[in-house]
C-alpha positions as CSV (number, residue, x, y, z in Angstrom):
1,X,-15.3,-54.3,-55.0
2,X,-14.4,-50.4,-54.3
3,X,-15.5,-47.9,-56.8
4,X,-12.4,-45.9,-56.4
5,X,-9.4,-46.7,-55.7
6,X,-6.7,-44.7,-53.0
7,X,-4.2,-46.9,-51.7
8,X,-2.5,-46.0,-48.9
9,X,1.5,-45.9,-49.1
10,X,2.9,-48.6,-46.7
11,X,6.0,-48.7,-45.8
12,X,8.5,-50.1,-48.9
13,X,8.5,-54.1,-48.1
14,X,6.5,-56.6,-49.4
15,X,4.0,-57.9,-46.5
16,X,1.8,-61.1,-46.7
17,X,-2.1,-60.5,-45.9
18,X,-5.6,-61.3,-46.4
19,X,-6.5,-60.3,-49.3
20,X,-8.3,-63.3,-52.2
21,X,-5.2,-64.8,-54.3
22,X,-6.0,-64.5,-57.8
23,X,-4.1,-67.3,-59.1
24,X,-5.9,-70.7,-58.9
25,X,-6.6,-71.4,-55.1
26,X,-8.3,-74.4,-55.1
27,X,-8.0,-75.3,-51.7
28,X,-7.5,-73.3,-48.6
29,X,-5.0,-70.5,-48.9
30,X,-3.7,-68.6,-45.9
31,X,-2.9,-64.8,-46.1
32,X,0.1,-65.1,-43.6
33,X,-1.9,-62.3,-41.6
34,X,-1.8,-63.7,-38.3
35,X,-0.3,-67.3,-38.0
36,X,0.8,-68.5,-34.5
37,X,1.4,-65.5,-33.8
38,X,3.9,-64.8,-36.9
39,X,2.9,-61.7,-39.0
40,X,3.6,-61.3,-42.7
41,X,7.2,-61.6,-43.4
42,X,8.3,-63.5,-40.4
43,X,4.9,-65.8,-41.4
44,X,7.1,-66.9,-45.0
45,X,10.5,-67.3,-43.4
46,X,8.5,-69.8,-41.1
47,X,7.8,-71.8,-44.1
48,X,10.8,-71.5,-45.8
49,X,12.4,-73.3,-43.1
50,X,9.8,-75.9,-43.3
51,X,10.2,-76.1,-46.7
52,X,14.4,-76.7,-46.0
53,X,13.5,-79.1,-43.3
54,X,11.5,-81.1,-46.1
55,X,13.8,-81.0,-48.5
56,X,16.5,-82.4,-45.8
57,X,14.1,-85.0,-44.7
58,X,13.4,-86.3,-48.3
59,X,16.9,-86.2,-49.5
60,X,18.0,-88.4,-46.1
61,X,15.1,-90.9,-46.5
62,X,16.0,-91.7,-50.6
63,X,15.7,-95.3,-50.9
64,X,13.3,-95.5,-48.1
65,X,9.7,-97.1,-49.6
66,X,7.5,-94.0,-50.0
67,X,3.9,-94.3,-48.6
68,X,0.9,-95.6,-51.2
69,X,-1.1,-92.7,-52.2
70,X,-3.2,-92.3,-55.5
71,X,-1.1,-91.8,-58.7
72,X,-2.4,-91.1,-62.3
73,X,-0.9,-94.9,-63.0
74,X,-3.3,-96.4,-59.6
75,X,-6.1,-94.0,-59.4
76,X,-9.4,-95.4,-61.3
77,X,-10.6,-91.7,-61.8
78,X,-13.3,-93.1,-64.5
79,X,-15.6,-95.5,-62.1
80,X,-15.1,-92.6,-59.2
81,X,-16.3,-90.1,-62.4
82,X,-19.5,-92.7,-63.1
83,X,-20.5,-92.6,-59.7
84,X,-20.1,-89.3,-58.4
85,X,-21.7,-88.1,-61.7
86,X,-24.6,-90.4,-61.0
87,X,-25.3,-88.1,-57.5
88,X,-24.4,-84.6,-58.6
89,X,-27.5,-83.3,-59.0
90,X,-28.0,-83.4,-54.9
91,X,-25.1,-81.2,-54.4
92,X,-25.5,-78.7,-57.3
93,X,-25.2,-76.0,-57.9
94,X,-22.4,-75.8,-55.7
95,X,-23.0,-72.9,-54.0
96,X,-24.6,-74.2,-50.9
97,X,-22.1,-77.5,-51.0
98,X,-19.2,-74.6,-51.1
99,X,-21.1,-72.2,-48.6
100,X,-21.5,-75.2,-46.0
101,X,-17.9,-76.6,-46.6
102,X,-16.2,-73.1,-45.6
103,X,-18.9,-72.4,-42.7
104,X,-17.7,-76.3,-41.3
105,X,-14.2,-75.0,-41.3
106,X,-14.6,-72.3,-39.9
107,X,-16.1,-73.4,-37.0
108,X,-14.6,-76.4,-36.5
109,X,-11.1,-74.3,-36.7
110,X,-11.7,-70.9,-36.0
111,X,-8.2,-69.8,-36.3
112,X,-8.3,-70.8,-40.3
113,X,-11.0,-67.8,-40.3
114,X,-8.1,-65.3,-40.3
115,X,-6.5,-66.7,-43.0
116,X,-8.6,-65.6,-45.2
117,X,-10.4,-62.4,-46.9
118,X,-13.7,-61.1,-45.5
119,X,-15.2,-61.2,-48.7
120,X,-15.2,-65.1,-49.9
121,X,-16.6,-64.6,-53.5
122,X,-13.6,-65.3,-55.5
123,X,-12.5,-68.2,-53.5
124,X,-16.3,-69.6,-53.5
125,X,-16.2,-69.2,-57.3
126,X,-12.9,-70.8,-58.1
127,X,-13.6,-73.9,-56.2
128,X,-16.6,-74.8,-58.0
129,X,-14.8,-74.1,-61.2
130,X,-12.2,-76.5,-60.1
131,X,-15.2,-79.1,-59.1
132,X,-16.4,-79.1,-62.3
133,X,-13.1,-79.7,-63.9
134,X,-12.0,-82.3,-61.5
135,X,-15.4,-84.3,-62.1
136,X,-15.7,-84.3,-66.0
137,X,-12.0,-84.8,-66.5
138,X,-11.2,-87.8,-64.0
139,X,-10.6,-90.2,-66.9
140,X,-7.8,-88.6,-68.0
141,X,-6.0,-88.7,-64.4
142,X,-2.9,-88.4,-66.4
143,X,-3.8,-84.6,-68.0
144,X,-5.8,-83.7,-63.7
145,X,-2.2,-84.9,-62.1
146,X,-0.2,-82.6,-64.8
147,X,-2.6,-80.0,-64.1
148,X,-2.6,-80.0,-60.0
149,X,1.3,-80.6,-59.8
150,X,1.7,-77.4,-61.6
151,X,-0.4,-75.8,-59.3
152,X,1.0,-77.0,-56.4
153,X,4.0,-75.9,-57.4
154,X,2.7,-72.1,-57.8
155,X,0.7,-72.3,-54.2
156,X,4.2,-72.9,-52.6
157,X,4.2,-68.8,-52.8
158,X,1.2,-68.8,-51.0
159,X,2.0,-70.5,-47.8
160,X,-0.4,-73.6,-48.2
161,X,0.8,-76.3,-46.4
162,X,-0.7,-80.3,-45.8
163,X,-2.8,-79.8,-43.0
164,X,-5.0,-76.9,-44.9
165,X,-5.7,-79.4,-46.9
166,X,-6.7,-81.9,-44.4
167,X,-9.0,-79.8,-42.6
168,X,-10.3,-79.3,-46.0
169,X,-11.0,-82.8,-46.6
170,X,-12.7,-83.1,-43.4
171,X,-15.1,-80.1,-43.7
172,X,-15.8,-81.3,-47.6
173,X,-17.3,-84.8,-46.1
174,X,-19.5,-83.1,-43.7
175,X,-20.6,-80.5,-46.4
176,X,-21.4,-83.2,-48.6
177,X,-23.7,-85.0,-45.9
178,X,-25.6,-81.8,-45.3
179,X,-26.3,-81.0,-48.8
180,X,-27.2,-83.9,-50.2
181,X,-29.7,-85.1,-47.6
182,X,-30.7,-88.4,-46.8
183,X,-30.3,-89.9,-50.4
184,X,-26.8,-89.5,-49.8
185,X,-24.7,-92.7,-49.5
186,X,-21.2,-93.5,-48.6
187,X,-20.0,-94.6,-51.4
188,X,-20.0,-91.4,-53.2
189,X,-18.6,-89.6,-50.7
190,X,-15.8,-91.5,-50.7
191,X,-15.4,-91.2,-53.9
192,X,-15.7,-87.7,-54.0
193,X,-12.7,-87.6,-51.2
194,X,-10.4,-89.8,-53.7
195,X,-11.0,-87.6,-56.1
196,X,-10.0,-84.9,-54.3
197,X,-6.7,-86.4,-52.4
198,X,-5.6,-87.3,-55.9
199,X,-5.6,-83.6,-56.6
200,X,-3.7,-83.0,-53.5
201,X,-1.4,-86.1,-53.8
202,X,-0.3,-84.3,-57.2
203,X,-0.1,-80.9,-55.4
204,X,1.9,-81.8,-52.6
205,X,3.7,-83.6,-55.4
206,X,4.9,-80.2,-57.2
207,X,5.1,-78.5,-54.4
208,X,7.4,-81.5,-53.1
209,X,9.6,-81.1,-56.3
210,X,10.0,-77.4,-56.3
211,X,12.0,-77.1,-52.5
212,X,14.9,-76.4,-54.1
213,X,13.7,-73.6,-55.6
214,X,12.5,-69.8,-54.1
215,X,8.9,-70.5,-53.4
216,X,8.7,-66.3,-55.4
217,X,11.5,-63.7,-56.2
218,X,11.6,-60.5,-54.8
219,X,12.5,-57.4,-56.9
220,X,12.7,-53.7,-56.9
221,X,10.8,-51.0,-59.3
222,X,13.3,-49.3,-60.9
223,X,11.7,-47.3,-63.4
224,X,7.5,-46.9,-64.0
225,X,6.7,-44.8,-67.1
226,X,2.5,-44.0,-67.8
227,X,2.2,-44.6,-71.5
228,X,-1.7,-43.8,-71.7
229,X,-3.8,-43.0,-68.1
230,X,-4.8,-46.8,-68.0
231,X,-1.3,-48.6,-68.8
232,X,1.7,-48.9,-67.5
233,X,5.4,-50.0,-68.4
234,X,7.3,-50.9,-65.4
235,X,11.1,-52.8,-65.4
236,X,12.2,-54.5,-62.1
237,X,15.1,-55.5,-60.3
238,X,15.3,-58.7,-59.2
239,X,17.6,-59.3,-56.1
240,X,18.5,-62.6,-57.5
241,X,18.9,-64.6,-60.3
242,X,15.5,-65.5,-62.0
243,X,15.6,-68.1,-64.6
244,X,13.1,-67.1,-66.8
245,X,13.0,-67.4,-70.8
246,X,11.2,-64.7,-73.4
247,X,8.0,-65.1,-74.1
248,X,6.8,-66.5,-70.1
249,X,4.8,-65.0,-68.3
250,X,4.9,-64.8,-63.8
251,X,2.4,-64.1,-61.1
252,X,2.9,-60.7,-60.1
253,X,2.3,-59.6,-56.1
254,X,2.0,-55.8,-54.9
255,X,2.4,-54.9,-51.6
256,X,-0.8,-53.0,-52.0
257,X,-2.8,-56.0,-52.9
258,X,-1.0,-58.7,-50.5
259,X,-1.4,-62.5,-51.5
260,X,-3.6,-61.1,-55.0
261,X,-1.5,-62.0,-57.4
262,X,-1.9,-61.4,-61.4
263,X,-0.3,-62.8,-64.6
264,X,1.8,-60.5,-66.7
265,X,3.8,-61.3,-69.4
266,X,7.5,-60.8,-69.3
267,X,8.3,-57.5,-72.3
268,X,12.0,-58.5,-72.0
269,X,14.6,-60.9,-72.6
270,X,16.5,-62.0,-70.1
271,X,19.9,-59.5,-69.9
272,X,22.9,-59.2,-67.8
273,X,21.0,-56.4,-65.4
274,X,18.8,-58.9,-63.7
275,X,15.9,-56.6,-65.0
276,X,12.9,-57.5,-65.9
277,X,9.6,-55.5,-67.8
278,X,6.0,-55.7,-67.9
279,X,3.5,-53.5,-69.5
280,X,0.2,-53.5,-67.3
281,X,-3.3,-52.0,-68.4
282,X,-5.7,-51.3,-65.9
283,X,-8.5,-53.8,-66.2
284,X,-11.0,-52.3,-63.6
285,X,-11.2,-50.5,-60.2
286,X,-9.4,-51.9,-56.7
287,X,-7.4,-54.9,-58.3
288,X,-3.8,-55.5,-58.7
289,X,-3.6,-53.8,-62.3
290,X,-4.4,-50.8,-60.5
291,X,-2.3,-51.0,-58.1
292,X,0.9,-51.1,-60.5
293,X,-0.4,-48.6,-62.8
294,X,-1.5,-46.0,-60.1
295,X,-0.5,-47.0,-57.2
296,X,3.4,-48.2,-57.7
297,X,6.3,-46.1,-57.7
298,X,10.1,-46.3,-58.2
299,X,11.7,-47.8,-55.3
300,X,8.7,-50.4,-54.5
301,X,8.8,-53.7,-54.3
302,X,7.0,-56.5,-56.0
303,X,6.8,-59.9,-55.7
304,X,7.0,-62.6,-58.8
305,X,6.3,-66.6,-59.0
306,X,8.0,-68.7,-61.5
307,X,8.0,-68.2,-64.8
308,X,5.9,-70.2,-66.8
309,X,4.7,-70.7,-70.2
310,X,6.1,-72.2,-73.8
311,X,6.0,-69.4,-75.9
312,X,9.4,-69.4,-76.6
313,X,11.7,-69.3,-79.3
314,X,14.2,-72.9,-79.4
315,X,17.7,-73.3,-80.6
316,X,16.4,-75.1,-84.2
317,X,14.1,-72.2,-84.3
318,X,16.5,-69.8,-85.6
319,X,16.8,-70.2,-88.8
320,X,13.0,-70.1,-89.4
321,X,10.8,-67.4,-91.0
322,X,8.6,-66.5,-87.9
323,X,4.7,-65.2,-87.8
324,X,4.4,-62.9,-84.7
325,X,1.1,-61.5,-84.1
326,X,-0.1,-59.1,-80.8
327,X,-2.7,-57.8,-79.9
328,X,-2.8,-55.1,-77.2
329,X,-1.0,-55.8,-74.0
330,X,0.2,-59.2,-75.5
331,X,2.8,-56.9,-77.7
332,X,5.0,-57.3,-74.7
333,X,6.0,-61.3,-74.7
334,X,6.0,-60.9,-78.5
335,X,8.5,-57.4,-77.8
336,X,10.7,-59.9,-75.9
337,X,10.7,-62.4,-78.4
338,X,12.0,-60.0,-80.9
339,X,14.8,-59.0,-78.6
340,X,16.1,-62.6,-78.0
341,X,15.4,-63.2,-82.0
342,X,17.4,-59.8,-82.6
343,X,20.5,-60.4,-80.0
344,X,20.8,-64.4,-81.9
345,X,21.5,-61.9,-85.5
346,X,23.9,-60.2,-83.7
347,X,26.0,-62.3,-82.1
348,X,24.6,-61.2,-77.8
349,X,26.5,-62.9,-74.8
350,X,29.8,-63.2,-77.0
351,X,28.5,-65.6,-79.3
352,X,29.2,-65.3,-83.5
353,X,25.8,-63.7,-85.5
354,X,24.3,-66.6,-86.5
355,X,21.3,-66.5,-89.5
356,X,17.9,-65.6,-89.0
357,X,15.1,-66.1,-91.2
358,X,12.6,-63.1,-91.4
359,X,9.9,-62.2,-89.5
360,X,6.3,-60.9,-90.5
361,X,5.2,-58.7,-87.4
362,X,1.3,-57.8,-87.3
363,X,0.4,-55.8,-84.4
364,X,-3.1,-55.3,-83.9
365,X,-5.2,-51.8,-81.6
366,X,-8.2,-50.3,-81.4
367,X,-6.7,-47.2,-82.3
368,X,-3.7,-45.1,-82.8
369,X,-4.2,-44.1,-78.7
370,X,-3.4,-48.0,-78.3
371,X,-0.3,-48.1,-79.8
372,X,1.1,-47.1,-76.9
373,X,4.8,-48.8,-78.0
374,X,5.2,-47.3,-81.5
375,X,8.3,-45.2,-81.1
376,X,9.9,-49.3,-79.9
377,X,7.7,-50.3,-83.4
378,X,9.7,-47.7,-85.4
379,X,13.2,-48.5,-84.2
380,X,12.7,-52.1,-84.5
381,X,11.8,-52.0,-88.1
382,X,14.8,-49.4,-88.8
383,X,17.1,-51.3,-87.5
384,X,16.3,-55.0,-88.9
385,X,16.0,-55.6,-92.6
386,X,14.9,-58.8,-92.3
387,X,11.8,-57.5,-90.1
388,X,8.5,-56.5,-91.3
389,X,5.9,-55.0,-89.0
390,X,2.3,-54.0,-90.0
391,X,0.0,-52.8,-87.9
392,X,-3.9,-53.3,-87.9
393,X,-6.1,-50.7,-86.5
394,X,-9.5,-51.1,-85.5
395,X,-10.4,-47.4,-86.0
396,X,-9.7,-48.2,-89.9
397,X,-12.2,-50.6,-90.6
398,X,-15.1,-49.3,-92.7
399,X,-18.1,-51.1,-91.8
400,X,-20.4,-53.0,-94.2
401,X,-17.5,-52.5,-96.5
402,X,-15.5,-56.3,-97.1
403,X,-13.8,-55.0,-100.8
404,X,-12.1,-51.7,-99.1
405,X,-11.1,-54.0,-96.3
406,X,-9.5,-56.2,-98.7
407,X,-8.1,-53.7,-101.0
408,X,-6.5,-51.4,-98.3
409,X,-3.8,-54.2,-97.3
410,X,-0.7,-52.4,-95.4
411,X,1.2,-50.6,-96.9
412,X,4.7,-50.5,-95.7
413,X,7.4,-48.0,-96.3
414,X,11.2,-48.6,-97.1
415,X,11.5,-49.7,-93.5
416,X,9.5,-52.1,-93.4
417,X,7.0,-50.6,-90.9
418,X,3.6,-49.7,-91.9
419,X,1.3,-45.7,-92.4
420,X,-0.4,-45.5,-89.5
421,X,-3.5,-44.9,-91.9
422,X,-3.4,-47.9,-93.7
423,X,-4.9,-50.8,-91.0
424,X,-7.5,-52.9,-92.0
425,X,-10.0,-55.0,-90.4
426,X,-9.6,-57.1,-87.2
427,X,-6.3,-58.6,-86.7
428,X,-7.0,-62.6,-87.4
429,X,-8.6,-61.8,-90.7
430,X,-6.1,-58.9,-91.5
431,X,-3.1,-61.9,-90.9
432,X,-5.2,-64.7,-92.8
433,X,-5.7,-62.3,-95.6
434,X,-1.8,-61.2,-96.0
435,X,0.0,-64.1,-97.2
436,X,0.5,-68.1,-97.2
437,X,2.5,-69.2,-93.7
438,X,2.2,-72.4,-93.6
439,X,6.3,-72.6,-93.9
440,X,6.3,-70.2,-90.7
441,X,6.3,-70.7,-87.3
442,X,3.7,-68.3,-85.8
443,X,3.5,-66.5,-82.4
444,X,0.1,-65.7,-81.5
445,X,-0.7,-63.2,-78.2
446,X,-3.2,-60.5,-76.9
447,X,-6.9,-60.9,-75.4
448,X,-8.0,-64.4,-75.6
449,X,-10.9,-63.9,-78.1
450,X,-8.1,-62.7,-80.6
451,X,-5.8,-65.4,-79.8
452,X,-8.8,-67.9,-80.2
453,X,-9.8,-66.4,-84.2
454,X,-6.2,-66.0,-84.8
455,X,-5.2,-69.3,-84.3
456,X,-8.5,-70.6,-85.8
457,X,-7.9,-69.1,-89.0
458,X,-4.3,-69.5,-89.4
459,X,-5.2,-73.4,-88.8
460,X,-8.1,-73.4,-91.5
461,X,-5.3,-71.9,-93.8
462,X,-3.1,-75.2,-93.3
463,X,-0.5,-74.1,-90.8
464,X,-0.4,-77.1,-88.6
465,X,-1.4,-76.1,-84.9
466,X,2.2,-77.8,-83.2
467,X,4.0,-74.8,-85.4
468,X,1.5,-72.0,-83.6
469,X,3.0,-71.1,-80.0
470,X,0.3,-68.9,-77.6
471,X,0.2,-68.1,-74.1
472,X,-1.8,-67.7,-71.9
473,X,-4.3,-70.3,-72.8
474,X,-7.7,-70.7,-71.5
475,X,-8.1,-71.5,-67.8
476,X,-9.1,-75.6,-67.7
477,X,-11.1,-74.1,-64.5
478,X,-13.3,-72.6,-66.5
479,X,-17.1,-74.7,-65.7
480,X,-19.3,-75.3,-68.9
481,X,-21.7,-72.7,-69.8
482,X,-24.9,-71.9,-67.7
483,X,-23.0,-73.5,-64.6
């Protein structure tokens, strides 16, 4: 990874190259580099008239008798779980199983080489995360087919298609062989390859179901304003409709960083512009948060996946009194929240105000630096009465000092919104400590950790966890510890 980061300023289209993807690539992933001769652009038109040609070919053959393959319903993913867990200890760690896997591909179709980054460290990584959850969660086939269909259905923007995954399957087997030595036995490898079709069965399965749809959405930057040197509030104009809801969250692609792709949460409601914002912190040198806080101007374009996510407000929902915690960056699906909750008071899209119970807004920094959205704070709180927002501030807390902690509380003034002086303590403990809200729906986002001992405490306080809405939550790729 580069220590600095200058990007050079291409021309303003979005290409397709080499770079790692940083959404979950389980299984080869091609750039769109150098395919057949296509490059970038042309590379994805290619596949989108596949993709038509697919959906033609399945909507003329409905009726026909579909080909056996494994489903959660047929798939025994508990005696494949006994017996490949009886062998793993000849193929892990799984770096040399991974290491030998890619070098068999690679040799055995050289062409596949281009495809992806010269440095293979993330995609290494990811893959043995995705071993490990495939293995220890094969008998609940159900919650692995939920899973890999979702992710098919994200690696359409990607360019994957079937026969990556074949050559896959054939390097895996002769990976396997070489690893494990001659204890290995042919049993487990086959195993091992239903386990992993029945991840591809499901991803071809929601890649299958999402033809219809714009494998990503193309937009245009139409305003990028520097809040503090490290974040970033940009709004984008998408050149078509995106059906999105607040409080989702898309993969995000800079033409800087082609095929790396990050997660940001939406910071608007949807509105009649076709616009949508993000606010973006740098998280480290080289990467895609980089690139849209320093590298991205107005007039670029960007790249989104589909929205995803259920951290959203419902119809019944309105009428509720509402928890809605942030912490950091995760003020902006919380921000967008607010603005659907606000334009349902007021009547948006022609419709008649309707009620609204009231909301008990905690935002949580490090600092008053970190507020970088106060002056949004302010107005918010002036203009709603039924609104309360406190703020927590890291830079507040006095240490070894619980009782001035407790005592400082926030104090609010007339508008509701709080001194900047008066936060207290870390945010899950400042929320637990304010008041009962087991009546309330709660809305819980930031940096996981906070997410994790917010939730945690609201539950040991007797709010029932399906009335507490988060996103993101924790990657299911992630391997147990020490692995």
């Amino acid at each position: 990874m580069p220590q600095s980061y200058q990007p050079a300023r291409p021309a303003p289209s979005v290409r397709s190259g080499p770079s790692a993807p940083s959404v979950p690539s389980v299984l080869p992933v091609p750039s769109g580099r150098s395919v057949a001769g296509t490059v970038g652009g042309e590379y994805h038109a290619l596949l989108a008239r596949h993709d038509a040609m697919r959906l033609r070919r399945r909507i003329l053959g409905q009726g026909r008798a579909p080909a056996r393959e494994l489903t959660a319903a047929s798939y025994d993913g508990a005696a494949d779980q006994r017996l490949i867990t009886q062998y793993l200890d000849l193929v892990t760690p799984f770096g040399d199983l991974i290491g030998r896997l890619y070098d068999e591909m690679f040799a055995r179709w050289p062409y596949l080489r281009s495809l992806f980054p010269a440095s293979m460290d993330f995609q290494r990584a990811h893959l043995a995360r995705a071993f490990w959850y495939l293995i220890e969660n094969l008998h609940r086939p159900a919650e692995v087919a939920a899973y890999f269909r979702q992710l098919g259905h994200d690696h359409r923007k990607l360019g994957v298609r079937p026969a990556h995954y074949e050559a896959f399957e054939a390097a895996l087997r002769a990976a396997l062989r070489r690893t494990a030595g001659p204890r290995w036995v042919e049993a487990v490898e086959e195993a091992w390859v239903r386990m992993v079709r029945f991840a591809v069965a499901s991803m071809v399965e929601g890649a299958d179901a999402a033809l219809a749809e714009p494998p990503c959405w193309q937009g245009t930057v139409t305003a990028h304003e520097r809040r503090r040197p490290d974040l970033a509030v940009l709004r984008v104009r998408l050149h078509e409709p995106y059906p999105y809801r607040a409080g989702q969250f898309a993969a995000v692609e800079s033409p800087l960083m082609p095929q790396a792709w990050r997660h940001y949460s939406f910071a608007s409601a949807p509105g009649p512009d076709g616009e949508v914002a993000f606010h973006v912190r740098r998280t480290g040198p080289g990467g895609v948060s980089e690139a849209l806080v320093n590298g991205t101007r107005v007039g670029d374009l960007l790249r989104l996946g589909p929205p995803h996510g259920t951290m959203t407000l419902q119809d019944e929902d309105r009428t509720r009194d509402l928890l809605m915690v942030a912490g950091g960056t995760g003020w902006a699906p919380i921000k967008a929240l607010l603005e659907e909750w606000a334009g349902r008071r007021r009547g948006a899209d022609g419709l008649p105000p309707r009620p609204a119970g009231r909301v008990h807004l905690f935002v949580g920094a490090r600092s008053r630096a970190d507020l970088y959205d106060a002056a949004a704070l302010d107005r918010l709180a002036a203009c709603y009465d039924r609104l309360r927002v406190v703020r927590v501030l890291d830079e507040d807390i006095v240490p070894g000092s619980d009782d001035r902690q407790a005592e400082l509380g926030a104090r609010e003034n007339a508008t509701g919104s709080d001194d900047l002086s008066a936060g207290f303590g870390p945010l899950a403990e400042a929320v637990a400590r304010d008041g009962q809200w087991t009546p309330h729906l709660a809305f819980v986002s930031g940096p996981a950790a906070m997410v994790g001992a917010t939730v945690a405490r609201l539950t040991a306080a007797g709010l029932q966890a399906d009335r507490i809405r988060h996103d993101p939550v924790p990657d299911p790729l992630t391997p147990p510890a020490g692995r």
